[in-house]
NUPABA-191714 format. One record per atom (N, C-alpha, C, O): residue number from 1; chain; atom name; x, y, z. Coordinates in steps of 0.001 Angstrom, whole numbers, padded with zeros to 6 digits. Layout:
// NUPABA-191714
+-------+--------+-------+---------+---------+---------+
: marmi : gudren : selum :    east :   north :      up :
+-------+--------+-------+---------+---------+---------+
:   NUM :      A :    CA :       X :       Y :       Z :
...
+-------+--------+-------+---------+---------+---------+
***
This chain:
// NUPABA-191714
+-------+--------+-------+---------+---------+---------+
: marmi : gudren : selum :    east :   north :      up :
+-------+--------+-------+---------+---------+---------+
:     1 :      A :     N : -023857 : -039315 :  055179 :
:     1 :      A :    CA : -024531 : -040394 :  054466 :
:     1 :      A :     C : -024625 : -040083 :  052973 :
:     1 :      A :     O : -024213 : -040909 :  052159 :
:     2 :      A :     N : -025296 : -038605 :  052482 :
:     2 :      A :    CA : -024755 : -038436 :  051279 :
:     2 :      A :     C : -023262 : -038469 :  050417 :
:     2 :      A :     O : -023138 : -038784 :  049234 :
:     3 :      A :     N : -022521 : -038184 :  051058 :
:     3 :      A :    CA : -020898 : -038397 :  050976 :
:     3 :      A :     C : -021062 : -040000 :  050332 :
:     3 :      A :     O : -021215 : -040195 :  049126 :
:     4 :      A :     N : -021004 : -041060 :  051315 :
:     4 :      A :    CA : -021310 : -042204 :  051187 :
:     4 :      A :     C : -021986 : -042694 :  049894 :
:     4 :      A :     O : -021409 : -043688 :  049452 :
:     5 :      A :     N : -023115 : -042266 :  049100 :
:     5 :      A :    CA : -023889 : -042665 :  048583 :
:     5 :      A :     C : -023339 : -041784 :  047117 :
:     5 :      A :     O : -023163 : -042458 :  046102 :
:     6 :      A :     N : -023183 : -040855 :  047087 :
:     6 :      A :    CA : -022239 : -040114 :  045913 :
:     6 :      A :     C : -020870 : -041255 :  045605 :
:     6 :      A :     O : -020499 : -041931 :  044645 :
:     7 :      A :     N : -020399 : -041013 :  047014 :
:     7 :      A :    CA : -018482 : -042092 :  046564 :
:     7 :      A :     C : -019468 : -043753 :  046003 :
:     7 :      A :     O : -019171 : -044144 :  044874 :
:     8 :      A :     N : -020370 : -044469 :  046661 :
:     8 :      A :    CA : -020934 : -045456 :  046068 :
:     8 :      A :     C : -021287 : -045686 :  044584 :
:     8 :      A :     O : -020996 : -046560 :  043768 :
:     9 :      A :     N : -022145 : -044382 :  044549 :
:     9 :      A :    CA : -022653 : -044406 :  043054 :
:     9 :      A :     C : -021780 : -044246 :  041593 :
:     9 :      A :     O : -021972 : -044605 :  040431 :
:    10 :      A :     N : -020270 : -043192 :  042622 :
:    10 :      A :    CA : -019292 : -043143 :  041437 :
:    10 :      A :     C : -018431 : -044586 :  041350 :
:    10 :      A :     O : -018196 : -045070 :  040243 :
:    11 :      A :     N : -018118 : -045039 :  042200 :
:    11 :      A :    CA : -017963 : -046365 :  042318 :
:    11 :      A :     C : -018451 : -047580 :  041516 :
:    11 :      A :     O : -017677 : -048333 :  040925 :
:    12 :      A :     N : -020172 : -047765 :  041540 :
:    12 :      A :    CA : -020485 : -048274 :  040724 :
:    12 :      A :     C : -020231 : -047895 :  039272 :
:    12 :      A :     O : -019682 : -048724 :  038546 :
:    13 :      A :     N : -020526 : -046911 :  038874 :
:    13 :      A :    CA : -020160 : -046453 :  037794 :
:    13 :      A :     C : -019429 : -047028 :  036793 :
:    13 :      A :     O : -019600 : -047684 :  035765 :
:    14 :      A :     N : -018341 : -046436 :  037615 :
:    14 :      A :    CA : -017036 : -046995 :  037377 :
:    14 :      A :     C : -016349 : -048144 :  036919 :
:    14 :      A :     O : -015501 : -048357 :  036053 :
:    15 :      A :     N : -017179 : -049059 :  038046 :
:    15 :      A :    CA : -016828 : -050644 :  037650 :
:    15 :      A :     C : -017629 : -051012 :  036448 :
:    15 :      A :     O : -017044 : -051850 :  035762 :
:    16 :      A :     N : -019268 : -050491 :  035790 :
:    16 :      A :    CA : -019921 : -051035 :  035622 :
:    16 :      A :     C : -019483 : -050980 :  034319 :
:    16 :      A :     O : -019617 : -051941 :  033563 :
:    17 :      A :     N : -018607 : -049206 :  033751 :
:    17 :      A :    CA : -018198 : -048763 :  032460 :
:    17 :      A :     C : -017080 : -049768 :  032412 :
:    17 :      A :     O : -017123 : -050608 :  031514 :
:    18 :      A :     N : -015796 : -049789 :  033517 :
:    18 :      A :    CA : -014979 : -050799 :  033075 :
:    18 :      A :     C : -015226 : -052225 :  032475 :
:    18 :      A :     O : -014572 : -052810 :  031612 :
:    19 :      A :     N : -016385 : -052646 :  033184 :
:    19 :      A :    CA : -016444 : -054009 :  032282 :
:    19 :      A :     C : -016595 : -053779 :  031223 :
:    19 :      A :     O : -015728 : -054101 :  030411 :
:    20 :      A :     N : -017926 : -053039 :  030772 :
:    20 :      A :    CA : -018381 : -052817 :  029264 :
:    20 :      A :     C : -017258 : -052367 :  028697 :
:    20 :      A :     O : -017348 : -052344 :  027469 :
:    21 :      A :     N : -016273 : -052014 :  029106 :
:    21 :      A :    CA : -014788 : -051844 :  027814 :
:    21 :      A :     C : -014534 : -052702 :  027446 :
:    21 :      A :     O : -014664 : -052898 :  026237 :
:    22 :      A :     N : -013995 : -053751 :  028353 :
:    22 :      A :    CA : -013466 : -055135 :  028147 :
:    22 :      A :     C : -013755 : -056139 :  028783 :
:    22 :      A :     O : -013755 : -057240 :  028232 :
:    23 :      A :     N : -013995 : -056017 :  029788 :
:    23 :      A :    CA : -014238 : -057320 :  030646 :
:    23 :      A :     C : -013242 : -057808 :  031221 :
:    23 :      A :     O : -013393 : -058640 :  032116 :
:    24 :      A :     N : -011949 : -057364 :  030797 :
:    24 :      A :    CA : -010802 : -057777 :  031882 :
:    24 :      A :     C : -010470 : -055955 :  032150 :
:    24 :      A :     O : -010933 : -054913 :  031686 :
:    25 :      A :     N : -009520 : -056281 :  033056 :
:    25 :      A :    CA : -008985 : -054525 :  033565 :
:    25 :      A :     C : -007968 : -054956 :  033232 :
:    25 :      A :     O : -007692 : -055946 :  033910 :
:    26 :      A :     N : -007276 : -054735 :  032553 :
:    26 :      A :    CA : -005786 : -054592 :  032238 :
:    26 :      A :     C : -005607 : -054081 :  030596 :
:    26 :      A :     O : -006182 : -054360 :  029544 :
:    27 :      A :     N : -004561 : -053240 :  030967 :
:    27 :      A :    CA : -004282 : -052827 :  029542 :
:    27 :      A :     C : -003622 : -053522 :  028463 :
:    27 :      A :     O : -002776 : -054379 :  028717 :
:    28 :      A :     N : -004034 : -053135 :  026934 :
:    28 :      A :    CA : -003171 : -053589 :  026137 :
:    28 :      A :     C : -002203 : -053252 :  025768 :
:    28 :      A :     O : -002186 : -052022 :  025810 :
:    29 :      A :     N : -000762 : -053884 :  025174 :
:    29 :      A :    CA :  000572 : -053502 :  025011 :
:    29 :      A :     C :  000738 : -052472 :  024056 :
:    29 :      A :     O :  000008 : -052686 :  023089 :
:    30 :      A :     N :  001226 : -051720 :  023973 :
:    30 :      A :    CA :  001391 : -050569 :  022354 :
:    30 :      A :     C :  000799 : -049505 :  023211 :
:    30 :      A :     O :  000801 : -049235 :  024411 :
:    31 :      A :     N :  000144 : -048865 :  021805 :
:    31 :      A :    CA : -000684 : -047408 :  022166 :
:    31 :      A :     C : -001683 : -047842 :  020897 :
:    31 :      A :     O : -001457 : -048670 :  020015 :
:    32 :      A :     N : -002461 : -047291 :  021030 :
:    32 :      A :    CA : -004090 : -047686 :  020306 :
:    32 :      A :     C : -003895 : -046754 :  018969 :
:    32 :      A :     O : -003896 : -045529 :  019097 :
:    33 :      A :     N : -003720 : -047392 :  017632 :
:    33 :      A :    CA : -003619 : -046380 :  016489 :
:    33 :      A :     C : -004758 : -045949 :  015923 :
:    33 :      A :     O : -004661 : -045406 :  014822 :
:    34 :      A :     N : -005995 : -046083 :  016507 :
:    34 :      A :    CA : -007325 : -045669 :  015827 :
:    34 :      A :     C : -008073 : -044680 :  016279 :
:    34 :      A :     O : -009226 : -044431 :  015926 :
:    35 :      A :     N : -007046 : -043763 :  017531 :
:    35 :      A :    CA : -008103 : -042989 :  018050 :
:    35 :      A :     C : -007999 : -041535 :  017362 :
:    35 :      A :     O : -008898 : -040712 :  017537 :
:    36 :      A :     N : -006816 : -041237 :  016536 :
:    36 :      A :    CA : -007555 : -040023 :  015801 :
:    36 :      A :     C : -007145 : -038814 :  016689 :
:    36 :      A :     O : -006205 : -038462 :  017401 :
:    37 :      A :     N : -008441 : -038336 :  016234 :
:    37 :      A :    CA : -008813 : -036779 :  017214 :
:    37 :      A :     C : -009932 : -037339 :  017820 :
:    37 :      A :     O : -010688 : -036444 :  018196 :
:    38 :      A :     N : -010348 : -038455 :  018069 :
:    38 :      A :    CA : -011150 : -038734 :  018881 :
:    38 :      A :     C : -011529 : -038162 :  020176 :
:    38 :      A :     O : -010611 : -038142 :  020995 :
:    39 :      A :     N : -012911 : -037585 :  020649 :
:    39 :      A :    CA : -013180 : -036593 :  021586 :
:    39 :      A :     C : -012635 : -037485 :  022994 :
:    39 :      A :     O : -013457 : -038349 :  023301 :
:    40 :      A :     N : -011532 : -037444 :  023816 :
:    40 :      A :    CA : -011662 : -038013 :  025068 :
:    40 :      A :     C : -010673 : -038707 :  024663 :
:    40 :      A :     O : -010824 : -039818 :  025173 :
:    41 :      A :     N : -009600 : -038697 :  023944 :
:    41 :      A :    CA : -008450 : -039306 :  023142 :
:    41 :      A :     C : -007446 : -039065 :  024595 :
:    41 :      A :     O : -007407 : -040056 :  025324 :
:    42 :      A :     N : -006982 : -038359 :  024868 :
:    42 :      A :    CA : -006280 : -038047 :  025983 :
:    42 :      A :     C : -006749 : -038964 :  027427 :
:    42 :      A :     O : -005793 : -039483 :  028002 :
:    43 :      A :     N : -007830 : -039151 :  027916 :
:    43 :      A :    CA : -008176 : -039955 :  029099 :
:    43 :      A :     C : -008816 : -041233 :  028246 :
:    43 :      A :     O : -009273 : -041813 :  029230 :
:    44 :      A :     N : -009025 : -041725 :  027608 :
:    44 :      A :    CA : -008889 : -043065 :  026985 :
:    44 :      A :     C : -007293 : -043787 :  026902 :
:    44 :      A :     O : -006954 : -044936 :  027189 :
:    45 :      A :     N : -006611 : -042820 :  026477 :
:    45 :      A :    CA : -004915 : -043171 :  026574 :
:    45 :      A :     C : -004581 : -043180 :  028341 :
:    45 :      A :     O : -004018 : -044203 :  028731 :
:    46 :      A :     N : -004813 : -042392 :  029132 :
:    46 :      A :    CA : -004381 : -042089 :  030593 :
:    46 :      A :     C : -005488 : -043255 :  031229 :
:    46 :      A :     O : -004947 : -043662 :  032257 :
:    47 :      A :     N : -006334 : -043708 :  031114 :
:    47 :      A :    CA : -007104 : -045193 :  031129 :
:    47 :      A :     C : -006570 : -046324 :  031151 :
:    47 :      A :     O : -006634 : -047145 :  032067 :
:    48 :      A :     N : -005898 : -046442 :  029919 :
:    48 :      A :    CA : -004588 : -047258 :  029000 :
:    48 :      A :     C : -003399 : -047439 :  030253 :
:    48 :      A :     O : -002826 : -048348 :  030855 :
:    49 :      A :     N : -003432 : -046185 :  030219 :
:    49 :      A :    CA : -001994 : -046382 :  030662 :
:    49 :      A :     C : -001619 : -046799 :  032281 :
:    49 :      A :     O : -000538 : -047199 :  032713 :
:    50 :      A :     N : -003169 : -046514 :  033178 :
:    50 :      A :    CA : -003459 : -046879 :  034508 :
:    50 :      A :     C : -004120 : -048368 :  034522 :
:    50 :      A :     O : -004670 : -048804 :  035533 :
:    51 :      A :     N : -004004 : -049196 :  033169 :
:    51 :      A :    CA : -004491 : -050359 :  033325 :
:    51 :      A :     C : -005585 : -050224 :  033571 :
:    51 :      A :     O : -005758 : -050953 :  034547 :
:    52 :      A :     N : -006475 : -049767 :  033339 :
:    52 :      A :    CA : -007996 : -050123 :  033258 :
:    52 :      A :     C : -008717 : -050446 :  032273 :
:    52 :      A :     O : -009807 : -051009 :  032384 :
:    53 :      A :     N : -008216 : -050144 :  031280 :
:    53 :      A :    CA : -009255 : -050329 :  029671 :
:    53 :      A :     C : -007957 : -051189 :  028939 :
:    53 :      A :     O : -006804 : -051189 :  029370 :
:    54 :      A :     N : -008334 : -051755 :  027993 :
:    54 :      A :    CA : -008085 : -052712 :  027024 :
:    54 :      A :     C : -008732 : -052185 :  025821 :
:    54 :      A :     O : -009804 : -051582 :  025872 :
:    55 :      A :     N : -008150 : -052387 :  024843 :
:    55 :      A :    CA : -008222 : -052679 :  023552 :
:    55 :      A :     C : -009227 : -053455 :  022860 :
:    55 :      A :     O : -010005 : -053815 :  023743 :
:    56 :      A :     N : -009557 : -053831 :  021924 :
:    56 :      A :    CA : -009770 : -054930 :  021328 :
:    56 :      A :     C : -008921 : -055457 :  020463 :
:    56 :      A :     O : -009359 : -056192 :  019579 :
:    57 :      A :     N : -007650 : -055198 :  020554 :
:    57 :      A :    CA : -006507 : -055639 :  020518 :
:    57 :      A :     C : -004902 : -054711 :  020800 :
:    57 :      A :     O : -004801 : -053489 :  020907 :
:    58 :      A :     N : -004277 : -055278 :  020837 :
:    58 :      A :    CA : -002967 : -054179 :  021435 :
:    58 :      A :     C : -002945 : -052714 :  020291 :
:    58 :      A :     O : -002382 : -051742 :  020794 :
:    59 :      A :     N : -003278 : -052582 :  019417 :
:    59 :      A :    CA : -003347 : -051125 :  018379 :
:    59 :      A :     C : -004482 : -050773 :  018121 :
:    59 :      A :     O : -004702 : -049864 :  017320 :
:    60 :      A :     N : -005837 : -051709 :  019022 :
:    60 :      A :    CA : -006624 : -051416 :  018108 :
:    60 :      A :     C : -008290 : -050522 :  019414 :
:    60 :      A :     O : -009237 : -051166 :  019868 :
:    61 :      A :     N : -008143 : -049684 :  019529 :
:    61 :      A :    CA : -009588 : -049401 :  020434 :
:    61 :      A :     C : -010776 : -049256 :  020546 :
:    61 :      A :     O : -011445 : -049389 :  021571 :
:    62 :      A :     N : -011337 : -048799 :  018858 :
:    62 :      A :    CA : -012408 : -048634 :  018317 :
:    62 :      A :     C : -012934 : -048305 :  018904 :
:    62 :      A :     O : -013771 : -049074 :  019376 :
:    63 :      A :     N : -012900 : -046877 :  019387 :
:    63 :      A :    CA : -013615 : -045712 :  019938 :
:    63 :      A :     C : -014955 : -045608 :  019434 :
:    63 :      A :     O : -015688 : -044965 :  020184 :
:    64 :      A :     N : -015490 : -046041 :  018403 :
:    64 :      A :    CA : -016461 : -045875 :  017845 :
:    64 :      A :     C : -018051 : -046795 :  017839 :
:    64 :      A :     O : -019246 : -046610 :  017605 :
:    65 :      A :     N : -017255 : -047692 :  018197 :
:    65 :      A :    CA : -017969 : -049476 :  018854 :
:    65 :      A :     C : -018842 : -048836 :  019704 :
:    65 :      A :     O : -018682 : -047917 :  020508 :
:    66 :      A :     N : -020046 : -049665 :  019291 :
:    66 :      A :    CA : -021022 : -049201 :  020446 :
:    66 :      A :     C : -021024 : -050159 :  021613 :
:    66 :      A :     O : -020642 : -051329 :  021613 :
:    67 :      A :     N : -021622 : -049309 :  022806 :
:    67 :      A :    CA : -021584 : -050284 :  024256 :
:    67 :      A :     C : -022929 : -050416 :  024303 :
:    67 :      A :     O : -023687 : -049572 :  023825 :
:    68 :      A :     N : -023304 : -051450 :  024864 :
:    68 :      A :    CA : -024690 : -051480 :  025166 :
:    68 :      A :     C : -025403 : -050851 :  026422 :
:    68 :      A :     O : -024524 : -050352 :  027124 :
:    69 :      A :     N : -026521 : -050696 :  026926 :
:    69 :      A :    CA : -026783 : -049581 :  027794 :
:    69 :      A :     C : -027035 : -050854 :  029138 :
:    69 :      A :     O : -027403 : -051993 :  028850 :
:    70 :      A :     N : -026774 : -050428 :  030537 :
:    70 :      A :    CA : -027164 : -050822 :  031172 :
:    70 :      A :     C : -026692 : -049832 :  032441 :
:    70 :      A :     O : -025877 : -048913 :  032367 :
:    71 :      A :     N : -027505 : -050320 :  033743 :
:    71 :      A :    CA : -027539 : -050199 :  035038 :
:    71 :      A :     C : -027782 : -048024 :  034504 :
:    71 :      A :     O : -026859 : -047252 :  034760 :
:    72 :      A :     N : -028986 : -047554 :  033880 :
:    72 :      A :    CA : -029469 : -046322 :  033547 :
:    72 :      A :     C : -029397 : -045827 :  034714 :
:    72 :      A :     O : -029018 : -044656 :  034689 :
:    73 :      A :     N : -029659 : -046344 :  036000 :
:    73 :      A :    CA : -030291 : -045596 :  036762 :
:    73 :      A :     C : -028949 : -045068 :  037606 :
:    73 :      A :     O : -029044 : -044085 :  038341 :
:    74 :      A :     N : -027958 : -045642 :  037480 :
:    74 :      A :    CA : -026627 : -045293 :  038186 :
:    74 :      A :     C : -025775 : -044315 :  037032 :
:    74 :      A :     O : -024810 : -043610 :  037330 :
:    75 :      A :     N : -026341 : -044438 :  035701 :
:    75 :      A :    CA : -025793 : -043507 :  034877 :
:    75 :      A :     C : -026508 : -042000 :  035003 :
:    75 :      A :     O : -026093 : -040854 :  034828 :
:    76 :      A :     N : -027658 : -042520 :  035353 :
:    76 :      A :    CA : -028621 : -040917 :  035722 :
:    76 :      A :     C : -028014 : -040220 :  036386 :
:    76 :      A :     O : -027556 : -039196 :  035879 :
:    77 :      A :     N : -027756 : -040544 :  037922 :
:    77 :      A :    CA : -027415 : -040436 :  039232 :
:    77 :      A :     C : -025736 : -039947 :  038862 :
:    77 :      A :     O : -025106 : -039556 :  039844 :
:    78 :      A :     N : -025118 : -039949 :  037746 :
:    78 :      A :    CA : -023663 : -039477 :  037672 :
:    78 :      A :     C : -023960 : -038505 :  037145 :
:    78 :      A :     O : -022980 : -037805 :  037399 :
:    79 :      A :     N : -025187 : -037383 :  036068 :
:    79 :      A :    CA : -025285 : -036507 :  035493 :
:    79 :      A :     C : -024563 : -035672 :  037091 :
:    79 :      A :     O : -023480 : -035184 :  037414 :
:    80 :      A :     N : -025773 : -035868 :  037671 :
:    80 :      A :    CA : -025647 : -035112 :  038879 :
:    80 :      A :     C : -023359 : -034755 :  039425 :
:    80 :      A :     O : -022710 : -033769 :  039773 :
:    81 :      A :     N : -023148 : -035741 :  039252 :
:    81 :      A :    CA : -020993 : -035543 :  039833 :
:    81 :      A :     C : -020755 : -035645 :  038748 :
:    81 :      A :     O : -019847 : -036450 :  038540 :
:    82 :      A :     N : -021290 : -035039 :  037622 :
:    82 :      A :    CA : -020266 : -034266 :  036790 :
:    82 :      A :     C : -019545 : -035426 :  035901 :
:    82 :      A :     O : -018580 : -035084 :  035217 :
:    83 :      A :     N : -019974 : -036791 :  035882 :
:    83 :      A :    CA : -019560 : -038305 :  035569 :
:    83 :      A :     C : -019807 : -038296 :  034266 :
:    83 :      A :     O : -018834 : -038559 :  033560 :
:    84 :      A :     N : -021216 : -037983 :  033514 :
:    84 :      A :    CA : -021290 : -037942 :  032261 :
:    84 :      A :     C : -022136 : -036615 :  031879 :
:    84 :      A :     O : -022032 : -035755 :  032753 :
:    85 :      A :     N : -022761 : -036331 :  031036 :
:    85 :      A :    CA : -023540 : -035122 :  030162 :
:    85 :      A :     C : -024396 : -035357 :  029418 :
:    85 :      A :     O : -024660 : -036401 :  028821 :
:    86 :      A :     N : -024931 : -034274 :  029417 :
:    86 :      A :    CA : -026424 : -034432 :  028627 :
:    86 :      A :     C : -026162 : -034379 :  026821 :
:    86 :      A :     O : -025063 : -033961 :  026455 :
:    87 :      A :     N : -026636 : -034577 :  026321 :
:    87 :      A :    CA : -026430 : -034520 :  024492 :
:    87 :      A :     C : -026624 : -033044 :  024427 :
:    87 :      A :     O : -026981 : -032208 :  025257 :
:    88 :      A :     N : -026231 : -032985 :  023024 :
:    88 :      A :    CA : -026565 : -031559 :  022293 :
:    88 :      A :     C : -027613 : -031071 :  022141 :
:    88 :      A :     O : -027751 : -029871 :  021900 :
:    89 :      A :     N : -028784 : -032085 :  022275 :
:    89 :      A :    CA : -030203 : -031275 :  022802 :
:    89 :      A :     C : -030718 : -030996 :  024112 :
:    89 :      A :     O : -031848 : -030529 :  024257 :
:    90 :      A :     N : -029893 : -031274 :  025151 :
:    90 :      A :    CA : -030380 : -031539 :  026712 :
:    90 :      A :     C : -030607 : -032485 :  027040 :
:    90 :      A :     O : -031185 : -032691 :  028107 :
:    91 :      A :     N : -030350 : -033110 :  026489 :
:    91 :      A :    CA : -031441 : -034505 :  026779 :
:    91 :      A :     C : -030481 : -035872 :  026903 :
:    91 :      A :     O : -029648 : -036088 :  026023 :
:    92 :      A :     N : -030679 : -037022 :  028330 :
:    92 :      A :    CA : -029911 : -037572 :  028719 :
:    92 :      A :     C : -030380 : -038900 :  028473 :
:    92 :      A :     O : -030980 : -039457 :  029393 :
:    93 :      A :     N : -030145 : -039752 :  026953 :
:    93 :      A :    CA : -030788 : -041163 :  026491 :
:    93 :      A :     C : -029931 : -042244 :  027276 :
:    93 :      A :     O : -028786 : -042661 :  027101 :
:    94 :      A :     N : -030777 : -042500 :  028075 :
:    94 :      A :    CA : -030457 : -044027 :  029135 :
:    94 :      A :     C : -030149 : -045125 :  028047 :
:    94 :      A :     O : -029042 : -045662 :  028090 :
:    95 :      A :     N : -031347 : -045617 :  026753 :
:    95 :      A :    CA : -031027 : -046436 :  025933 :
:    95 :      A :     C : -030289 : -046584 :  025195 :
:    95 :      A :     O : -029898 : -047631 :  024679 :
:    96 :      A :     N : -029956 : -045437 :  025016 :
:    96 :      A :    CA : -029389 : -045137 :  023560 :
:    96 :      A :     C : -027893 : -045628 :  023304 :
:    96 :      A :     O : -027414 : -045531 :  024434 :
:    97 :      A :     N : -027080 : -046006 :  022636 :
:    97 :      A :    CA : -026062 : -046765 :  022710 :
:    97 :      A :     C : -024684 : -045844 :  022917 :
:    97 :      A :     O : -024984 : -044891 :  022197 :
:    98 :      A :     N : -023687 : -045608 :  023317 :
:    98 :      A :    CA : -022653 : -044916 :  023410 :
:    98 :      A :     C : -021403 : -045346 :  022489 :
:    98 :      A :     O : -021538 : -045787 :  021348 :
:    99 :      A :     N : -020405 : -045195 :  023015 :
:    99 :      A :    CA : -019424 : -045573 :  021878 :
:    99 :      A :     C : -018592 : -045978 :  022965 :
:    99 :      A :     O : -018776 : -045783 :  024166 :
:   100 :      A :     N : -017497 : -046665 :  022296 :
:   100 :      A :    CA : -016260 : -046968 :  023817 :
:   100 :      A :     C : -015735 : -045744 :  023910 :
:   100 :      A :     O : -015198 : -045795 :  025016 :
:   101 :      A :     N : -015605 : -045051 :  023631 :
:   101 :      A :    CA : -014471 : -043565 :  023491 :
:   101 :      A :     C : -015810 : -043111 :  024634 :
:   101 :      A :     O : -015932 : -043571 :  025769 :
:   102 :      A :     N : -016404 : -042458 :  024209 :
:   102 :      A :    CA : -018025 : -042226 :  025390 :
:   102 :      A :     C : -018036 : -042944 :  026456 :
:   102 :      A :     O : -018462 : -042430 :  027490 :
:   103 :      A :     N : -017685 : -043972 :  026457 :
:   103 :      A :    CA : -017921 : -044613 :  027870 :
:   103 :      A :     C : -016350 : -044149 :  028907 :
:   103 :      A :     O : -016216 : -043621 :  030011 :
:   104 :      A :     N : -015366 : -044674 :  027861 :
:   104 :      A :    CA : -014046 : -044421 :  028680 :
:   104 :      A :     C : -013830 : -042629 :  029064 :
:   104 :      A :     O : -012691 : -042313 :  029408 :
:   105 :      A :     N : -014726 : -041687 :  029013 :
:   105 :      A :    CA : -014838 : -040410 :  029172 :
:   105 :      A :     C : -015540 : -040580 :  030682 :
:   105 :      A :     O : -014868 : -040408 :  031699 :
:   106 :      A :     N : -016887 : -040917 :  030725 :
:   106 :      A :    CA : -017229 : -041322 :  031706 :
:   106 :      A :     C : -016105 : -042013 :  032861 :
:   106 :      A :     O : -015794 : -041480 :  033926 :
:   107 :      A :     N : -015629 : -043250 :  032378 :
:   107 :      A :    CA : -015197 : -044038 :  032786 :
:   107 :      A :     C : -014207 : -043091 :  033882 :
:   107 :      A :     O : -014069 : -043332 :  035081 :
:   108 :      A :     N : -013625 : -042054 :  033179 :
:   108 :      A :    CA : -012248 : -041178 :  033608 :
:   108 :      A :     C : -012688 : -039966 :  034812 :
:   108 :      A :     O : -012105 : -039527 :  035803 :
:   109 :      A :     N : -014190 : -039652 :  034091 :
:   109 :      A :    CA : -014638 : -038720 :  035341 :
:   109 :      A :     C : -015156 : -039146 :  036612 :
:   109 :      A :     O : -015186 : -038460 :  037634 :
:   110 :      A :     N : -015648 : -040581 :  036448 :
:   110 :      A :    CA : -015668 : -041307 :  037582 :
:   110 :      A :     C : -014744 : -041549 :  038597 :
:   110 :      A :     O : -015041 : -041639 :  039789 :
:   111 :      A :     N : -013275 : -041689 :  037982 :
:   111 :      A :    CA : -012314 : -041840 :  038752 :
:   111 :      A :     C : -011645 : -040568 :  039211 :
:   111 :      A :     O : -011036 : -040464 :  040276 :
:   112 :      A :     N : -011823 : -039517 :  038233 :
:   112 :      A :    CA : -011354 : -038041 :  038560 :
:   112 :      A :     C : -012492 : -037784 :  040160 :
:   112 :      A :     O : -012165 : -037680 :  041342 :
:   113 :      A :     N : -013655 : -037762 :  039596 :
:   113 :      A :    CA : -014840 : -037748 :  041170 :
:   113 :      A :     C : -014324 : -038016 :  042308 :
:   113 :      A :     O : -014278 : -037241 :  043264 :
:   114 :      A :     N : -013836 : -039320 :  042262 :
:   114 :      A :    CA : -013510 : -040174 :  043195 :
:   114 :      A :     C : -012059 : -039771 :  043820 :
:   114 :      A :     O : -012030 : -039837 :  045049 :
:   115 :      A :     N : -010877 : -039375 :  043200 :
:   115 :      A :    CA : -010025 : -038863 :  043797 :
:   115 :      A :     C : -010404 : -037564 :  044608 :
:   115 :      A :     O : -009853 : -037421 :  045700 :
:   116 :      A :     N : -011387 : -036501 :  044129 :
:   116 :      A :    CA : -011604 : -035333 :  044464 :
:   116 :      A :     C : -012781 : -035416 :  045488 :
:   116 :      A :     O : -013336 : -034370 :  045825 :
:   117 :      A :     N : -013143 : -036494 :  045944 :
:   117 :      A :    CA : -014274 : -036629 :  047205 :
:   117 :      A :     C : -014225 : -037612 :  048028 :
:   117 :      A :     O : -015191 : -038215 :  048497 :
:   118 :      A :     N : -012583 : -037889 :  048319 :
:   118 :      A :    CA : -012283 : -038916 :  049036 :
:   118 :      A :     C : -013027 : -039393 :  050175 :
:   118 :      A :     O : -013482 : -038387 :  050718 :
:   119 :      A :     N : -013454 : -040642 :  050943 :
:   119 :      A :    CA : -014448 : -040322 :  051864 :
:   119 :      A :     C : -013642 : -041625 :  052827 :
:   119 :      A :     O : -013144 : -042623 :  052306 :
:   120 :      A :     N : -013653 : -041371 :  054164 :
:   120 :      A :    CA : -013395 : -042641 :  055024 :
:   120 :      A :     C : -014251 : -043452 :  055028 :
:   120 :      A :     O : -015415 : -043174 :  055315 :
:   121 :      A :     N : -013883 : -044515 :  054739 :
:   121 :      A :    CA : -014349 : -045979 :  054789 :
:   121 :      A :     C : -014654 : -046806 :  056134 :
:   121 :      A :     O : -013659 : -046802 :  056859 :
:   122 :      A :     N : -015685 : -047479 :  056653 :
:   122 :      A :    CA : -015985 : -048332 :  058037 :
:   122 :      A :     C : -014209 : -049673 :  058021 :
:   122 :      A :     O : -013595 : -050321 :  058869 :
:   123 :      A :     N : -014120 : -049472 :  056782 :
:   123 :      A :    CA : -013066 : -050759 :  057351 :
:   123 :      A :     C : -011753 : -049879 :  057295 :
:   123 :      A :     O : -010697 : -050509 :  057350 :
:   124 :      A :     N : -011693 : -048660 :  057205 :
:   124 :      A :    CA : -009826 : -048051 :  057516 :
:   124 :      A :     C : -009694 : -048752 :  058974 :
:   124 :      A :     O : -010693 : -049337 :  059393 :
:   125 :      A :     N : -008671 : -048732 :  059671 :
:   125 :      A :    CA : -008059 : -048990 :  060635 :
:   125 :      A :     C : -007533 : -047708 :  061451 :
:   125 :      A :     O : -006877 : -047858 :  062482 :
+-------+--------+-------+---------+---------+---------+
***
């Protein structure tokens, strides 16, 4: 049942960061020219490239854009699988605004989780 409720919570996660990227799942055409050395530059691109994140336009990603905060209590619950991290003081701000580059980090360990705690499902066959 814990199994269950871990694969759930990364699940939610997951979906909840994908919207806040874009709101559609599909990627944009090109490669994103604004990310720099941006921290999480590598799984923001591997994001990209699995069709899950979008742009805010085909070159453009603005890693830096803030997301707005929601569903805290499923972001709490990921400190725990390794999904996101605490700040440079310890300390884990539910409100506080992130960046898209920050979220699509999350976004990536959610799905990394999820490959690495595969769980059978009531509807396999």
């Amino acid at each position: 049942m814990n199994m269950k409720k871990s694969a759930l919570t990364a699940i939610t996660t997951a979906s909840l960061l994908s919207f806040s990227l874009g709101g559609q799942i599909f990627a944009a055409e090109g490669s994103f020219k604004d990310l720099g050395s941006v921290n999480g530059k590598e799984k923001i691109i591997s994001l990209k490239d699995q069709g899950l994140i979008k742009g805010v336009s085909a070159s453009q990603f603005l890693p830096q854009n803030k997301v707005t905060p929601s569903y805290q209590g499923s972001i709490q619950r990921s400190l725990k699988y390794n999904i996101t991290t605490l700040d440079a003081s310890g300390k884990f701000n539910p409100k506080s605004e992130i960046t898209r580059a920050e979220a699509a980090i999350m976004l990536y360990n959610a799905l990394e989780y999820l490959k690495s705690h595969s769980v059978e499902t009531p509807f396999q066959e």
